[in-house]
C-alpha positions in Angstrom: 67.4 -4.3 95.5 68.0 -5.4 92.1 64.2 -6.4 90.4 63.8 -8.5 87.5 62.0 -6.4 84.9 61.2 -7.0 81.1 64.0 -7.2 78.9 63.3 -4.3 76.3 63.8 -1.4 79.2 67.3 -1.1 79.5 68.0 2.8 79.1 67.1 5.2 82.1 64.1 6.7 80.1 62.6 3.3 79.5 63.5 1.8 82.6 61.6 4.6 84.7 58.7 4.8 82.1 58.7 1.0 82.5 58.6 1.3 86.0 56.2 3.8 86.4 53.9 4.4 83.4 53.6 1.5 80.8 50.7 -1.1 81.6 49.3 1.2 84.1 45.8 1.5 83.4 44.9 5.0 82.1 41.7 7.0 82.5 42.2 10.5 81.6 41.7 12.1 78.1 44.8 14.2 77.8 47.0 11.5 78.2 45.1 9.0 76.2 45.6 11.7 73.4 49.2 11.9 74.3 49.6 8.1 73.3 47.4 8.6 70.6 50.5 11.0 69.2 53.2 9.2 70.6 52.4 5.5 69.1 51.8 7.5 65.6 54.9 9.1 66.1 56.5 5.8 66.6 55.7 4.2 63.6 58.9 3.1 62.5 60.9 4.0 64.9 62.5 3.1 68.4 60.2 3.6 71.5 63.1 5.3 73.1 63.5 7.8 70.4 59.8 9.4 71.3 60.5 8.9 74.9 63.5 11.2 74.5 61.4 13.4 73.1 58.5 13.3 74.9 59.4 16.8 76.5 59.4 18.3 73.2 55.9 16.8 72.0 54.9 18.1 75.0 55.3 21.5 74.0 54.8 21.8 70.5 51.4 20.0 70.7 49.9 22.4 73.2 50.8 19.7 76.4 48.6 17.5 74.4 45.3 19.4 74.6 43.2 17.8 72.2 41.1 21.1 71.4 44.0 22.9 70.9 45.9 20.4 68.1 42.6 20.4 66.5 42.6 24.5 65.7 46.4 23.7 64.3 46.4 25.6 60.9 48.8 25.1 57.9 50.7 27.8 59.4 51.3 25.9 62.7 51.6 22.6 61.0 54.9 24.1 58.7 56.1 25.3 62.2 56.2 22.3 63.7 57.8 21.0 60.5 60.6 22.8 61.6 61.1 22.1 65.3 64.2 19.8 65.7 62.7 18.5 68.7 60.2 16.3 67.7 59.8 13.9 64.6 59.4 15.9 61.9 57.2 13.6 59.4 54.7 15.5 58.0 52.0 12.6 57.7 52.8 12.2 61.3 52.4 15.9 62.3 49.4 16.1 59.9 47.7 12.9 61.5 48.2 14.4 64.8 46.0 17.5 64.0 43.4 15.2 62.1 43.3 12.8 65.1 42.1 15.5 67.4 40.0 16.4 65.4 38.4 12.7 65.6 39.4 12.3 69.3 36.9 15.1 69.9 34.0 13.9 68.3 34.4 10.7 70.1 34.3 12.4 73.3 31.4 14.1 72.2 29.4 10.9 71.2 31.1 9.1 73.8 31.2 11.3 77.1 35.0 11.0 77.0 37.1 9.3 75.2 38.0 6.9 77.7 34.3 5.4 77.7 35.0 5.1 74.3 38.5 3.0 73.9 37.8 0.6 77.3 35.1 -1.0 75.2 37.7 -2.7 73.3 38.6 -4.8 76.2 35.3 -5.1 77.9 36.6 -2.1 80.5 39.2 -4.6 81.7 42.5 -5.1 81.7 43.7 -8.3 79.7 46.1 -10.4 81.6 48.4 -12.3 80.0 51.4 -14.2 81.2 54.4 -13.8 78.8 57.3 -15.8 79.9 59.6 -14.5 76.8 59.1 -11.4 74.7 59.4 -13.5 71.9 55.5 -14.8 72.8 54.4 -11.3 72.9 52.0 -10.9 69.9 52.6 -7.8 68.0 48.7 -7.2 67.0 45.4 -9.2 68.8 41.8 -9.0 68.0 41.1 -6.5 69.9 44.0 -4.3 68.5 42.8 -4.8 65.4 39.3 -4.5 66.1 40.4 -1.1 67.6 42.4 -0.2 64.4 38.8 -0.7 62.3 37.0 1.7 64.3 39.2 4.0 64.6 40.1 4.2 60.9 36.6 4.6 60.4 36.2 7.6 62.8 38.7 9.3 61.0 42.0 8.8 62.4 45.0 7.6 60.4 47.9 6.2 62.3 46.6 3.9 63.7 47.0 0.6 62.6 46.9 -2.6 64.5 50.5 -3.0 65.6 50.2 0.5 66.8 47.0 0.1 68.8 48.4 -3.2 70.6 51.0 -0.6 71.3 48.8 1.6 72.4 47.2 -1.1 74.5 50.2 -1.9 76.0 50.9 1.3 77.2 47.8 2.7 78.6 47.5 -0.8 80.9 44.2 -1.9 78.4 47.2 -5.3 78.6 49.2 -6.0 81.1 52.1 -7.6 78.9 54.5 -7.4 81.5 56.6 -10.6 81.6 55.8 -13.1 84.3 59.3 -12.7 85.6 59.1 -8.5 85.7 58.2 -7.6 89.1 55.8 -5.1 87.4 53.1 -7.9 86.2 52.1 -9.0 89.5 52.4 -5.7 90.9 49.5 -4.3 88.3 47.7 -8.3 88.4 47.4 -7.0 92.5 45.9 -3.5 91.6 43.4 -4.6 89.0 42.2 -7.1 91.7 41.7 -4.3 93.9 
């Protein structure tokens, strides 16, 4: 069966990630840090170039333990500087360390992390119902709301387009088009 899906997943990486990950509503820490490094990566970039590098991230950044980045030394951070496998920005691979750093005093303050990002969106998902990817908005309130506190926390890639990103991904939107068979799939699994 061939399903109508949004437009922008055309390669096998994005088709299954679109198929099986983005807009899914997320709950766990790890991988909430995960696309905490992944948007930042991102920045400038095509989504498909982190996806095929997911793999490596995954290695390098100690399968995105958040206690572990944050003990990253200068030493580590030149390392990774070197690795071919991921993007090799040093603001980006310095923000990553700094950001664990932050993400763990959130969870401290917080309980997890989680408790702390769903607050953005009232603990919801927002529904919307694109018709065109041209009406998808790049940043919202809430993104930017998000951005703010964040910035002020202490992380640093993390501006609003990259936490409506961010948004997008861990299902805090479900900006699947009305047409994808993914929108009313997760529009049927928020409802419960």
């Amino acid at each position: 069966m061939n399903q109508s899906r949004c437009e922008w997943a055309q390669h096998e990486l994005e088709i299954n990630y679109h198929d099986t990950e983005w807009g899914v509503p997320l709950h766990d820490d790890q991988r909430h840090f995960e696309f905490i490094i992944l948007e930042g990566a991102q920045a400038g970039l095509s989504w498909l170039t982190v996806l095929k590098k997911r793999e490596s991230y995954r290695l390098a950044f100690a399968n995105f333990d958040p206690a572990r980045v944050a003990r990253f030394d200068e030493n580590k951070i030149e390392l990774l500087r070197q690795n071919e496998g991921i993007i090799r920005n040093k603001l980006k691979i310095n923000s990553a360390v700094r950001n664990a750093r932050a993400f763990l005093e959130i969870q401290e303050k917080f309980g997890s992390f989680d408790n702390y990002i769903w607050q953005f969106t009232n603990g919801k998902t927002i529904q919307n119902n694109w018709k065109s990817l041209s009406e998808v908005p790049a940043k919202t309130p809430e993104a930017e709301a998000m951005s703010k506190d964040l910035k002020k926390k202490g992380f640093n890639f993390v501006g609003p387009t990259i936490c409506y990103a961010y948004m997008q991904a861990t299902g805090m939107v479900n900006d699947h088009l009305v047409s994808c068979f993914r929108h009313q799939e997760l529009l049927e699994a928020e409802k419960g």
